[in-house]
Each structure stands twice: as structure tokens, then as C-alpha cells.
C-alpha positions, -999 to +999 in steps of 0.1 A: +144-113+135+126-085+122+088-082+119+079-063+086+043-067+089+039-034+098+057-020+070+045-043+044+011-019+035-017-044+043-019-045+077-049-034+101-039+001+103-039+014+063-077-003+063-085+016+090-077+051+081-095+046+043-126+030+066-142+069+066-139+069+026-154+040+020-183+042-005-181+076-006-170+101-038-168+143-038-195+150-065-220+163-032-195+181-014-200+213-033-233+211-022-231+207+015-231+239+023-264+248+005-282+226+034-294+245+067-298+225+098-328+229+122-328+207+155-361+198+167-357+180+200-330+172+221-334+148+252-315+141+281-314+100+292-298+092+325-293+056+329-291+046+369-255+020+376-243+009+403-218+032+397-240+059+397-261+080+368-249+074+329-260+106+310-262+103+276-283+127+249-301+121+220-307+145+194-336+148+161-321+172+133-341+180+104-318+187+072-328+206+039-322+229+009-348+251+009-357+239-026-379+209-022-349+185-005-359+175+031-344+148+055-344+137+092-321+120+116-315+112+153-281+104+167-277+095+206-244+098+225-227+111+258-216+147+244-243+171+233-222+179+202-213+146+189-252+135+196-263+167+168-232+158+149-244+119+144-278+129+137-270+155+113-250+130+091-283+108+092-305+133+079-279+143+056-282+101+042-320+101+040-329+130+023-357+127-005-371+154-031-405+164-029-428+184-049-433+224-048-456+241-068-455+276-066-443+279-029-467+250-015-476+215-022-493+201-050-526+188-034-537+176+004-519+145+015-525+124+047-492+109+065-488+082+096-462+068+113-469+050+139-496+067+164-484+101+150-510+114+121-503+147+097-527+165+072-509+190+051-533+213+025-521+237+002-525+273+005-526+304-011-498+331-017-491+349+016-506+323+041-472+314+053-464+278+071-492+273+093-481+245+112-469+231+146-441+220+163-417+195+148-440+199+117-432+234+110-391+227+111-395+198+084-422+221+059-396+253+065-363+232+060-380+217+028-387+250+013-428+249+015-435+286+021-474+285+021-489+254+035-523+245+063-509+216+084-521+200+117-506+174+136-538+143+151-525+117+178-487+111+187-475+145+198-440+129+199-414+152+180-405+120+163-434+101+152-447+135+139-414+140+120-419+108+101-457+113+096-448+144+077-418+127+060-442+101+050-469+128+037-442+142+016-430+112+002-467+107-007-470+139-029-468+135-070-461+170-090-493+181-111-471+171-145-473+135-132-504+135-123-514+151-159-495+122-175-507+095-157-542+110-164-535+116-200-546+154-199-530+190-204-514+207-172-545+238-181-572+212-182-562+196-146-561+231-134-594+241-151-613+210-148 
């Protein structure tokens, strides 16, 4: 007796090869390669068996357009490679839009996460990214060219990557604030 089941088109196998398309449509392919990829830390972990020591890696990639598009990820697994790989696609799923105006943020903006704490202030033409650390790849990958930043508590390339996430997140362009005070862009600029 034959078995058809595998020829008969809804078995286990077709679901499986459609499992990496699932959700997923080609309108931001195009712009995939417009993102540049920083990673900021990259940690060995050795876990002690009885078998002896388990290696495994875990990687924080910060992912952005250079326009105002910034996100962050962290993958963890036994190749170096695949560890970058599965945090790049993270940071690839969380990325949010933020605010420029005129090469640097719109006002001075606190951000926390956790014991990590991150003042950004805007700056002049010509200052440059005056920042730290983990801070520095997020505000460069975003596309902030002039910007005062400094990093208080948790000196953890993680916690400060999410503090300044979350103080970019934060940040409202000077056309909504305007609105939501009911004025002209030249009078909240002039006072």
C-alpha cells in the first residue's frame, strides 16, 4: 500500500519551508541596504559542564539610516557570526524614527533604563557627536551630527543603549511642539 501523504502538499515539510516568509512582504527590501551596521559589544560566555566548557557569544548591534532611523538588538549563540547575524535582524525589527533638526536634536532630553542614565543637549554647527561609548554608535548610526551627551550610572553597553533609545524616543520635532502649543515655528524660536 502506498503512503501519499507525502505527495499530497499539506504535510509538515511545505509549512516548513514558507515558515521564514511568514508575515513578511518586499516593500522594505529596497531599503536594506541604505542601513549601516555598528556593533557595540561583543561578549564571550563560557558555561562550565561536566563535559567541559560551553562557549557561546553574545553580540549588541546598533542599526540605522543615517537619517533619523535608529534601532538596537542583541543576539546570543555558539558562532561569532550567527550571534551578529541574530542581533542584526533584531535591531533591524525595532527600529523607530526620531527627530533631527538641522544635524542635532530638537531640545535636551533625559533617558533611563534601568540603572543606566543618558542626557543628550543640542549643539551648534561644527561641534560634532560629543559622546561616549555605546552612546556615540547609537547618535552616529541615527544620523545626529552635532549633539553634547554624557552617560550617569550603569556603564553597561546595554543599559546605556536603551537609555539613549529611550531619550530618543522621548524627543517631539519643534512643528509638534508649535502645534501642540498653538504658536508659529518663528515665535517658538524667538520667544
Amino acid at each position: 500500500m502506498a503512503d501519499n501523504r507525502n505527495n499530497s502538499g499539506g504535510g509538515r515539510s511545505n509549512r516548513r519551508d514558507n515558515r521564514d516568509n511568514r508575515g513578511r512582504n518586499n516593500r522594505g527590501d529596497q531599503h536594506e541596504s541604505d542601513l549601516k551596521e555598528k556593533m557595540v559589544a561583543l561578549n564571550r560566555v563560557s558555561k562550565v559542564t561536566k563535559g567541559g566548557r560551553t562557549f557561546t557569544f553574545a553580540a549588541i548591534v546598533v542599526v540605522g539610516d543615517g537619517k533619523g532611523k535608529v534601532g538596537h538588538g542583541m543576539g546570543k549563540a555558539r558562532d561569532i557570526s550567527e550571534a551578529i547575524q541574530k542581533a542584526t535582524d533584531v535591531a533591524r525589527k525595532s527600529m523607530i524614527k526620531i527627530p533631527l533638526y538641522k544635524g542635532t536634536i530638537p531640545h535636551e532630553q533625559l533617558g533611563k533604563y534601568g540603572a543606566g542614565k543618558v542626557l543628550l543637549k543640542p549643539a551648534s554647527e561644527g561641534t560634532g557627536v560629543i559622546a561616549g561609548g555605546a552612546m556615540r554608535a547609537v547618535l552616529d548610526i541615527a544620523g545626529v551630527h552635532n549633539v553634547l551627551a554624557k552617560s550617569q550610572g550603569s556603564s553597561n553597553p546595554h543599559n546605556v543603549i536603551k537609555a539613549t533609545i529611550d531619550a530618543l524616543q522621548k524627543l517631539r520635532s519643534p512643528q509638534l511642539i508649535a502645534k501642540q502649543r498653538g504658536i508659529s515655528m518663528e515665535k517658538l524660536f524667538e520667544g
